[in-house]
C-alpha positions, -999 to +999 in steps of 0.1 A: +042+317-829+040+335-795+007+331-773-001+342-741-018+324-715-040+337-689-042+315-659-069+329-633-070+309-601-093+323-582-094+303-547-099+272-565-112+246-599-123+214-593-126+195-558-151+186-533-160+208-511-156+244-491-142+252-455-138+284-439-102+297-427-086+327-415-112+333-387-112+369-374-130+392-349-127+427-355-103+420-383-078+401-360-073+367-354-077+357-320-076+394-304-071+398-267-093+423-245-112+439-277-134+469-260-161+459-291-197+454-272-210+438-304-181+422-327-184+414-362-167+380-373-149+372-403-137+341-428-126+337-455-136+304-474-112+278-497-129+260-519-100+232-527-107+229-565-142+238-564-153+258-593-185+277-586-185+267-556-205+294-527-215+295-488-254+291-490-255+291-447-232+295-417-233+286-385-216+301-356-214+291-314-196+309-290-184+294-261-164+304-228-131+290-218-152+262-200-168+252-231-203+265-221-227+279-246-226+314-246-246+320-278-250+296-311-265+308-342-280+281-354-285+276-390-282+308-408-292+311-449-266+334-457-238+341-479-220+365-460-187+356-442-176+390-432-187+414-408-211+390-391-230+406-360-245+381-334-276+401-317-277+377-288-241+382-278-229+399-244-197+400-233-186+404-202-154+421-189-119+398-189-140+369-203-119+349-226-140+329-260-140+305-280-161+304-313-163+279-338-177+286-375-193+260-399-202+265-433-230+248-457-219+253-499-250+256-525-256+212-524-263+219-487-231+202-475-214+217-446-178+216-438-159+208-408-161+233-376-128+257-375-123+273-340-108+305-328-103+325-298-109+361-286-111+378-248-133+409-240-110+439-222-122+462-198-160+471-211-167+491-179-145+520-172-131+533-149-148+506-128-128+477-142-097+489-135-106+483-096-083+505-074-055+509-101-038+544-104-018+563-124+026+563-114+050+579-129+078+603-129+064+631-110+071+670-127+104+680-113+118+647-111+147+632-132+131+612-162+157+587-148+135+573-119+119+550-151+120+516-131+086+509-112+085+475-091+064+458-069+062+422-050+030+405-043+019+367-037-011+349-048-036+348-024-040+314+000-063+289-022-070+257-026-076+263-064-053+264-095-052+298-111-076+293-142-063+324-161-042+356-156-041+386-178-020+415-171-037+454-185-015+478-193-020+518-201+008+533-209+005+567-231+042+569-237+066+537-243+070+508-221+085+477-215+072+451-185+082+420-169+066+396-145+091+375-131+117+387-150+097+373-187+090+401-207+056+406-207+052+404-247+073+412-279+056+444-284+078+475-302+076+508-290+039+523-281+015+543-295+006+576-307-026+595-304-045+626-297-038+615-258-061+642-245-090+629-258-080+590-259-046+564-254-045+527-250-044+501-228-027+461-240-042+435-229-014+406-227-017+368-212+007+360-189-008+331-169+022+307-173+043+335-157+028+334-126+042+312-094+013+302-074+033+295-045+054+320-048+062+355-045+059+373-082+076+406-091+063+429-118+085+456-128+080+476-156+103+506-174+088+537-187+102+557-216+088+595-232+074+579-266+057+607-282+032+612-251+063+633-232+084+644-262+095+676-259+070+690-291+043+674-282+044+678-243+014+668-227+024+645-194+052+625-176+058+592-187+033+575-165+017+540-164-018+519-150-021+486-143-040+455-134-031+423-128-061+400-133-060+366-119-090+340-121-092+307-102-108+277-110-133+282-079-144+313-097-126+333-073-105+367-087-074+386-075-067+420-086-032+435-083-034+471-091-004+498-099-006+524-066+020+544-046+015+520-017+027+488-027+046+501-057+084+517-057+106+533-085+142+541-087+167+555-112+170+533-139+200+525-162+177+548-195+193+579-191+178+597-220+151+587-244+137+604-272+121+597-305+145+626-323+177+623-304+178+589-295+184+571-261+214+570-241+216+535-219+239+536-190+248+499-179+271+514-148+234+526-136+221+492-137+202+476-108+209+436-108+185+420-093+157+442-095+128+418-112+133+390-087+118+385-055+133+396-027+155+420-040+166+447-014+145+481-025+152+503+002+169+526-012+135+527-033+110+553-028+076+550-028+064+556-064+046+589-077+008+588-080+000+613-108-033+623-094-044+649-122-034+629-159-037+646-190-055+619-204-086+612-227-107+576-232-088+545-225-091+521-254-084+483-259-053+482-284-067+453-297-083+474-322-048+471-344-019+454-347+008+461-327+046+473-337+073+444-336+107+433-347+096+420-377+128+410-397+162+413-390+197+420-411+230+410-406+258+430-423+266+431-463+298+453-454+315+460-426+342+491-432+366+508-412+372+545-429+397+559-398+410+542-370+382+525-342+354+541-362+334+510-381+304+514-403+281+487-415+262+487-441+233+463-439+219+467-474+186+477-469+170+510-456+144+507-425+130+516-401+141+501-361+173+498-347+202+475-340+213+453-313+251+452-307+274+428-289+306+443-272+334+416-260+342+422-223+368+437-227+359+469-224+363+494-197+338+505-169+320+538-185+335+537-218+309+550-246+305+534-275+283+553-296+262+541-329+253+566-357+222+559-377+222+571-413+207+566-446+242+578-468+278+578-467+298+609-475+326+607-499+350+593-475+332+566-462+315+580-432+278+587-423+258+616-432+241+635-404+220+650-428+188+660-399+198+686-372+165+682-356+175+641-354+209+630-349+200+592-345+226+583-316+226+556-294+252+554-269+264+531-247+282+531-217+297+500-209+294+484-176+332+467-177+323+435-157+344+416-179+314+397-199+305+403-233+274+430-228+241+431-252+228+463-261+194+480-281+173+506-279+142+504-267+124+537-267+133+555-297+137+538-337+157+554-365+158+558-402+189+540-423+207+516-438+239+526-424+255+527-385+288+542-376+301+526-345+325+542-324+342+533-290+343+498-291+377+481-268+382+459-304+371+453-341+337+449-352+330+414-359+299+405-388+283+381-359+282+410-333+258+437-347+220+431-360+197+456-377+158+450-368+129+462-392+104+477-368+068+480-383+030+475-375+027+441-377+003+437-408+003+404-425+010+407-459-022+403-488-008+410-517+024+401-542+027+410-580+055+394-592+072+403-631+093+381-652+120+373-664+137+390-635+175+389-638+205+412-645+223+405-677+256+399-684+262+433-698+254+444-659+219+455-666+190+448-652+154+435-674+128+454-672+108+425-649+135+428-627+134+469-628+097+467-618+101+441-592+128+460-575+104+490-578+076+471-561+104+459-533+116+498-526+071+506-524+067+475-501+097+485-476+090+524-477+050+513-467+065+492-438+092+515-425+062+541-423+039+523-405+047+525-366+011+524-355+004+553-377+014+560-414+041+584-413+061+603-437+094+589-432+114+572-404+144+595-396+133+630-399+098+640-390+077+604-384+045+623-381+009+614-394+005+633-429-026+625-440-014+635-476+012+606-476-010+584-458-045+587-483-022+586-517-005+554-503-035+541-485-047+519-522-008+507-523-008+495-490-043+478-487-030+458-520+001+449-502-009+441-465-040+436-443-045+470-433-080+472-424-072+472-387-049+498-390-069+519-409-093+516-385-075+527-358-062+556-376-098+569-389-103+573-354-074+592-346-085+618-376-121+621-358-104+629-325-079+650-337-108+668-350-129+664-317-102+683-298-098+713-320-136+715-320-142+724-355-151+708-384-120+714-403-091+689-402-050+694-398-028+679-429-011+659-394-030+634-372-022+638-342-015+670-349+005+691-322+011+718-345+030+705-365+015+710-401-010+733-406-045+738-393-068+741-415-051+717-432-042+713-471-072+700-494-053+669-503-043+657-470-078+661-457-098+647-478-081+613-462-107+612-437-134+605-461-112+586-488-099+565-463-140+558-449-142+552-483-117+529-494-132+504-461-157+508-477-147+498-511-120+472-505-133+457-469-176+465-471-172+483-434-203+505-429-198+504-391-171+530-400-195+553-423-220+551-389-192+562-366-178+589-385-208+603-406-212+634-385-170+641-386-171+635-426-202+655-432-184+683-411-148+683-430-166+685-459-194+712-451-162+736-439-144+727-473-181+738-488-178+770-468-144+780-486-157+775-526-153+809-545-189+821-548-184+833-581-164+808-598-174+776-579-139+766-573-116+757-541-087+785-548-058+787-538-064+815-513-086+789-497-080+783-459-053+753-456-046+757-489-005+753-491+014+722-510-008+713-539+015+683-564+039+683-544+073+677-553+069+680-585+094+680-613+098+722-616+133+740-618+137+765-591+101+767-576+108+741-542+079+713-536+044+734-538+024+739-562-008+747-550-036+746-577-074+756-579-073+727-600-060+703-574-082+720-547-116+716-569-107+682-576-101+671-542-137+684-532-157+671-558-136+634-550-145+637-516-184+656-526-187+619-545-172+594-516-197+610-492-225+607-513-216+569-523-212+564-480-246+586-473-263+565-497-250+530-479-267+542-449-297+554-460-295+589-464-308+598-495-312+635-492-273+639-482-264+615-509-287+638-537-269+668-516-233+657-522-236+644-552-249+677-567-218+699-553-200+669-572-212+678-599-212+713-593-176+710-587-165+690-624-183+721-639-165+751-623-134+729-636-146+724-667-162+762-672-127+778-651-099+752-671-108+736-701-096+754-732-109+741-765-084+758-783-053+741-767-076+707-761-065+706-724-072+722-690-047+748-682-044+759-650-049+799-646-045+798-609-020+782-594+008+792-570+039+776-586+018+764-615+010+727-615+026+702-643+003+700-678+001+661-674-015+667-634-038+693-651-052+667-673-050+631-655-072+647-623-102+659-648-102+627-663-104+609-630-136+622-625-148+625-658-151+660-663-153+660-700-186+644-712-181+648-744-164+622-762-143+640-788-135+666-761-121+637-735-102+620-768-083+650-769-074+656-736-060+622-729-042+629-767-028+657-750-017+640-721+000+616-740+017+643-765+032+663-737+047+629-720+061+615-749+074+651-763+086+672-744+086+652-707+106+623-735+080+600-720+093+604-682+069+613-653+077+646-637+046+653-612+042+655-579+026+631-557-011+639-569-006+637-603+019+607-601-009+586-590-032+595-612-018+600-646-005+564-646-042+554-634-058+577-664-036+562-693-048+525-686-082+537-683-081+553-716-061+527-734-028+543-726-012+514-708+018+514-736+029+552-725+020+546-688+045+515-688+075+534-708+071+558-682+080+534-651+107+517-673+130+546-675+166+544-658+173+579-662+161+612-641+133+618-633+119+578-628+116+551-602+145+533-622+166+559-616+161+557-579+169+523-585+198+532-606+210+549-573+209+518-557+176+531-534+159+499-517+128+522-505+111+553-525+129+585-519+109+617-511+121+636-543+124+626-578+163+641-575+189+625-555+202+640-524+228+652-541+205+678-558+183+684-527+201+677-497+178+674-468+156+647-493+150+614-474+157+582-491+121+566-472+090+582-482+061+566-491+042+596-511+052+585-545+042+549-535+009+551-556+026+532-583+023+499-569-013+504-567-013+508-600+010+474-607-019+454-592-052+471-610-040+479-644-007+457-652-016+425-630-051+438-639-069+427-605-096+458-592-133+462-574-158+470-596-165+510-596-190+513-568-188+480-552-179+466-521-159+440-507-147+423-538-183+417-545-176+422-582-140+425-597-124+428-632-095+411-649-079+432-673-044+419-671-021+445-694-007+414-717+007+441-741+036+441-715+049+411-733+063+433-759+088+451-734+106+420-724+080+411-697+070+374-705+048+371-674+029+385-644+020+367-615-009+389-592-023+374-554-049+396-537-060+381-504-096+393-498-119+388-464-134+365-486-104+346-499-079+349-526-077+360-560-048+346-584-041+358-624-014+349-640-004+356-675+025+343-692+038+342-725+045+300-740+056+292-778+017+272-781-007+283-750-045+284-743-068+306-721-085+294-695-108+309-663-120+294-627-144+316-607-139+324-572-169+318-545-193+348-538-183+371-560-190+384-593-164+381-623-158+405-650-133+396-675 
């Protein structure tokens, strides 16, 4: 006899008492120069074995570096332990904190203190940047005088320095050093709607500074996307401050300025974010970040008096980019003579460092070829015209070994082709780096058994895990401060790949920084076109479309919405009300007067289920369907989010045209003859199984027997003639697999993501893909398909709520309320268990089922939150 056990370890079962960990502000733990005038505070709380165990009070003190008392709660009766406001609190400009949390549980008991740090950036603008200006590469100039330098000493005093911090705005790429220490491991910069804002990084760099010295701060400047040919709008330029605190309270400023500060050719001879970078190491200038290095062939550097520039914000508002992992070679080949290509084994995004023996001659090239596929004969596959992904090379020939990467441009691949190189390739001498936002990770679902059998096959377990790896790696590789579409060929903001992954990726990681940050690059992308409607690309640049498609704008209130949901932030609903209400009031203005619906004549109306599984029609398929649907989703969400902030009569407003909207869908689509909507106007025509699962998500049919038979249908047209595969786009991916489990359907929804053959995620797998590919075909049906999307990622969303069976109660907040539903029926396709971790602001949630011979169920509950099971 077979049993299966449910384990739920929620935080904790029986122990002694509860502490608070993972102390945040602004969602980041210990932030430097946050811009925030009024910071909310975050833990999360372990309870060590406790079962029922909850925060009855808190107390919080804040402190400056000197220990002094800037504010202290005392006391406070409360449960929460997110989003905590202090109303006392100012902060002052380059002040660094402390702040120390304590926590009381229901007996009254209160924990130990935990401590954590944040600093406050530059509050009052312009005025806290003192004198600083703008340099740069002045128009006309090569965009090889990159190198900026200056010398300057610490002022005569008797004191110690207390604290330095350097401030650094940059709207393209940089990297800086302060004698000759790289300032911080930062990747790469930022990308934004730069006319109407860019950022500044606040980084720490007392122990860098000699106090008796003379210090040199140099700093190289590369295009990013700020001087990029298609987006165009300045030089590469920089501002900077230098902020130096004594212990007699006294201050020093250095400041960037064409005075004290010179520039020079540097050894970057071309930089781009398509093309690649081209690094010159016979253009070198040795010497140049020490002190009293000879800069007289210098010139004074460019002051860029007039910047295209908007608001400059604290980057502390999100994580930054980083070398977060690195690769070493799986197989090193050599297909014609000198020319070596390495495959590392796993598709990313980032680039490689390579190290050439000396023995190579002065201005050789040795050129690297980024790729995600090999050609037949064993070399790499340019397959992107518009993005070669080269780096070259040129050697310097000193005689030493030499040590190159790129640092101002990131590619797409899994494979380099080296050429150029004075010997062989040795496996020690190249390294591939994974180059993301650094988001922790917050999630893992784990199936099992996971192995290959002797037969060469994999189990299912280990087909889903692998499926779940290629989701995780695709999310990463397109998430380089914003969430792209894929890493070698466009890397641009979609907003429709970004709001159908968004669910996937706040399971996975800790997004809700970076989510922030990139609801505010929506608003301001719509600030600058000065209407209410959105474009399907943030920042835009035109490239997309503006008015954007239906479901790549409703991002901006989903992903509003989804803080909402998964993280309880209403300070974003506040801040972006009056953008939200205006998307949608434009998207009100384009409904079909007579038939209710959003058509597909309406304005931005262009990709629909996109990439769908349809012979000979290309990736849109626009739908009315698809259009309505996306309006009455995001008619709901803004009602939900007007009535968090009190606005009843926008809430009773929106959630009429949301109701409005399910019944020109259900009047325009639903034919009771056939027991399923078909879709009368479409483009390209939608697939049946997209027609039904996006009703259903919003419950359309209220009729019982009516709703029976749709999802009947649904499950009839996947089982016959689809012979139980998934072939939608996108849109309907997500959902279908989300509408089976919610109508008892989990069997079909599973057989569907267990398939090896085309179309399925196992046969990506099959075709050894180690990240999602952007169509359900290989390349070797559509040729110009990447192998790193993330718009089919929905999936794994779907692995966390409905097989490991961990989700937020409808309508709640914050993990306030949560089901387990674990699907246990898995058990009968091989999978004997499932192992789920979601790591909440409030702490972590654990269910694991597994199958034993004799077992037993049992159930803990987690602190503060409600359990439905």
């Amino acid at each position: 006899m077979m049993s299966v056990v449910l384990l739920l370890s929620l935080c904790m079962y029986l122990a002694e008492s509860i502490r608070p960990y993972r102390l945040r502000v602004e969602y980041q733990e210990d932030p430097r120069g946050i811009d925030v005038t009024n910071p909310r505070f975050f833990w999360a709380i372990d309870g060590e074995m406790v079962r029922g165990a909850m925060q009855s009070a808190y107390q919080i003190v804040v402190y400056t570096t000197g220990d002094q008392v800037v504010v202290d709660t005392g006391k406070v009766t409360s449960s929460q332990s997110s989003h905590v406001t202090i109303d006392k609190l100012t902060l002052m400009s380059y002040a660094h904190y402390k702040w120390t949390v304590q926590i009381y549980d229901s007996s009254g008991k209160s924990s130990d203190m935990e401590t954590a740090y944040f600093s406050a950036g530059l509050l009052n603008q312009p005025s806290d940047w003192k004198s600083a200006e703008w340099i740069g590469i002045a128009k006309g100039t090569s965009n090889q005088m990159n190198q900026f330098r200056t010398e300057f000493s610490i002022k005569p005093n008797t004191a110690y320095i207390e604290r330095a911090q350097c401030y650094v705005a940059v709207p393209g790429y940089y990297v800086a050093y302060l004698n000759e220490n790289q300032l911080d491991d930062h990747a790469l910069g930022y990308f934004t709607t730069f006319e109407e804002r860019a950022y500044y990084d606040t980084v720490e760099c007392t122990d860098y500074l000699k106090n008796n010295d003379a210090n040199t701060f140099g700093i190289v400047l590369g295009n990013g996307w700020y001087s990029q040919p298609s987006v165009n709008v300045g030089v590469p330029m920089a501002k900077i401050l230098i902020y130096i605190e004594f212990s007699d309270n006294t201050t020093q400023s250095i400041v960037s300025n064409g005075k004290d500060w010179y520039q020079a050719k540097g050894a970057i001879r071309m930089n781009d974010i398509y093309q690649g970078e081209w690094y010159d190491a016979t253009q070198e200038t040795p010497g140049w970040l020490r002190k009293n290095y000879n800069y007289s062939s210098w010139t004074a550097a460019s002051v860029i008096s007039s910047p295209i520039i908007g608001v400059l914000s604290s980057s502390a508002i999100m994580p930054k980019s980083r070398k977060v992992e690195s690769y070493t070679p799986v197989a090193i080949t050599e297909p014609s003579k000198g020319v070596f290509v390495v495959d590392f084994g796993q598709n990313l995004a980032g680039y490689c460092q390579i190290r050439i023996p000396g023995n190579g001659a002065r201005g050789q090239n040795v050129t690297l070829i980024h790729s995600e596929e090999l050609n037949e004969a064993g070399f790499v596959v340019q397959m992107y015209g518009n993005s070669p992904m080269i780096a070259t090379y040129t050697l310097r020939g000193d005689g030493n070994d030499e040590v190159y990467e790129p640092v101002f441009t990131y590619f797409g691949y899994q494979y380099v082709q080296i050429s150029g190189l004075p010997s062989t390739l040795g496996q020690n001498e190249i390294t591939s780096y994974f180059i993301h936002t650094d988001f922790g990770t917050e999630g893992s679902i784990e199936f099992g058994p996971s192995n290959i059998n002797m037969d060469g096959n994999a189990s299912n377990a280990y087909l889903l895990n692998a499926v779940q790896h290629m989701t995780r790696y695709a999310s990463m590789s397109n998430f380089i401060n914003i969430p792209t579409d894929c890493p070698q060929r466009e890397r641009r903001g979609w907003l429709g790949d970004a709001q159908l992954s968004a669910e996937t990726t706040i399971y996975n990681f800790d997004m809700a920084a970076s989510y922030t940050k990139f609801i505010r690059d929506i608003r301001d992308s719509q600030i600058f076109y000065k209407t209410g409607e959105l474009p399907d690309v943030v920042p835009f640049y035109h490239h997309g479309s503006l008015p954007g498609d239906p479901s790549w704008t409703n991002a901006y209130i989903n992903l509003v919405y989804w803080m909402y949901h998964y993280y309880g932030d209403t300070r974003l609903i506040e801040q972006h009300y009056e953008g939200m209400t205006a998307q949608l009031n434009f998207q009100t203005g384009q409904l079909d007067k007579t038939t209710g619906l959003l058509g597909i004549n309406a304005a931005g109306s262009h990709y629909g289920d996109w990439c769908a599984v349809t012979p000979n029609t290309g990736c849109p398929h626009k739908s009315a369907i698809i259009n309505t649907y996306d309006y009455a989703e995001e008619a709901l969400y803004l009602s939900r989010l007007a009535t968090v902030v009190g606005n009843t009569s926008d809430a009773t407003k929106w959630m009429n045209a949301f109701e409005s909207a399910k019944q020109a869908i259900y009047k325009n689509f639903w034919d009771k003859s056939k027991n399923a909507f078909v879709d009368t106007q479409s483009g390209n025509g939608i697939p049946f199984d997209t027609a039904q699962a996006l009703p259903l998500n919003i419950d359309v049919l209220n009729d019982t027997t009516e709703r029976d038979a749709c999802v009947q249908s649904l499950v009839s047209d996947i089982e016959g003639p689809q012979k139980g595969h998934l072939t939608a786009g996108i849109i309907g991916t997500k959902f279908i697999l989300r509408e089976l489990c919610r109508h008892q359907q989990c069997e079909t929804a599973l057989k569907t993501v267990l398939f090896r053959d085309y179309p399925s995620y196992g046969y990506w797998y099959e075709n050894k893909a180690t990240t999602l590919w952007e169509n359900w075909q290989s390349s070797q049906y559509h040729a110009d398909g990447s192998k790193n999307h993330i718009m089919f990622g929905a999936e794994s969303n779907w692995y966390y709520q409905y097989l490991g069976g961990i989700r937020p109660t409808h309508n709640m907040s914050n993990w306030d309320m949560f089901e387990i539903d674990p699907y246990t029926n898995a058990s009968l396709y091989d999978i004997q268990f499932i192992d789920t971790t979601v790591d909440t602001l409030k702490g972590k949630i654990n269910v694991l089922w597994q199958v034993y011979p004799n077992g037993f169920v049992c159930g803990t509950g987690d602190e503060g939150v409600n359990i439905e099971i």
